[in-house]
C-alpha positions, -999 to +999 in steps of 0.1 A: +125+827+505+139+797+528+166+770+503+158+740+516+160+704+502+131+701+474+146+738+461+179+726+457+166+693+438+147+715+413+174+742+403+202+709+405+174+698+376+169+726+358+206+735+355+211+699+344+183+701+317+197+735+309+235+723+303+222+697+282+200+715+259+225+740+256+250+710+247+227+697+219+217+731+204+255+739+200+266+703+185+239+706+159+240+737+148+278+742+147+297+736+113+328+720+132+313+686+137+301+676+107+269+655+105+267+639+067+258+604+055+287+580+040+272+584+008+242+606-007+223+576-022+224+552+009+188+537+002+196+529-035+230+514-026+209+491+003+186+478-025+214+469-046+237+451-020+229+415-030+241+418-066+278+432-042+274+399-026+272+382-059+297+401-075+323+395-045+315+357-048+323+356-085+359+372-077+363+347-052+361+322-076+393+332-099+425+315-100+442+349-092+427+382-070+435+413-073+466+424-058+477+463-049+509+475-037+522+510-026+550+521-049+568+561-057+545+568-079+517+561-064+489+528-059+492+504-079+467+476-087+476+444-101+450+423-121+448+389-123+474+375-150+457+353-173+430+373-183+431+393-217+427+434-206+408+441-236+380+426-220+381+445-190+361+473-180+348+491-154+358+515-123+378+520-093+368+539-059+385+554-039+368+563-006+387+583+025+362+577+055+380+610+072+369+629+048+348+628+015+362+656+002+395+635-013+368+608-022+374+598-061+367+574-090+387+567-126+376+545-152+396+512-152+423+513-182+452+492-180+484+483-193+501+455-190+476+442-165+480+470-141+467+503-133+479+532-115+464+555-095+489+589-091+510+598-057+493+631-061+459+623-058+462+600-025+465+612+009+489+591+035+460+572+059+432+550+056+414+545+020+387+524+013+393+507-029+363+494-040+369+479-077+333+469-097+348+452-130+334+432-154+353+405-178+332+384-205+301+404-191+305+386-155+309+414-130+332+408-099+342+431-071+373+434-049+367+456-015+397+465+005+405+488+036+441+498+028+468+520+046+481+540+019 
């Protein structure tokens, strides 16, 4: 058999198609590279994304936001001063975007207008806090990307 140009152009394809189905079959099928949604419930969350918008405006509106700092033992969240904590309820979430494994959430109960989240349970990195609360039955929402 004589190599000549239109020989070389088809096995320079063929080994190209070859290395790239090889490439995809191993990326998918491999357990290393993990391949999940950011949450389970994505379509439910999309249908219910205006009443976030709401809820972000309504916090927007107070005299005071919420306010977290880092301290020893561990996050701490701050409410907004003047409100009575009796009449706050609701949850905090804690989201790691490296890994959902160390994802969390804990009911909102405060004293002395704070909460705090344990040193334990927090990694050193990025976190996500979403807070959905609810005072006199108006819901608000604080969303921040911290660096714990």
């Amino acid at each position: 058999m004589k190599f000549n140009w239109g020989t070389g152009i088809v096995l320079a394809f063929i080994f190209f198609i070859s290395f790239i189905m090889y490439f995809v079959i191993s990326m998918s099928i491999n357990d290393k590279y993990n391949h999940e949604l950011v949450t389970e419930d994505y379509y439910k969350q999309e249908l219910d994304f205006q009443n976030k918008i709401n809820n972000e405006k309504n916090a927007k509106l107070l005299k005071q936001d919420i306010v977290w700092e880092k301290t020893t033992d561990g996050l701490l969240i701050k409410f907004p001063n003047d409100l009575d904590t009796s009449k706050i309820s609701g949850k905090v979430f804690l989201y790691r975007p490296s890994d959902k494994q160390f994802d969390f959430e804990t009911p909102i109960s405060l004293s002395n207008h704070n909460l705090l989240i344990p040193d334990n349970r927090l990694l050193d990195g990025r976190w996500n806090i979403i807070i959905d609360w609810e005072y006199n039955k108006t819901p608000y929402r604080f969303k921040k990307e911290i660096i714990y």
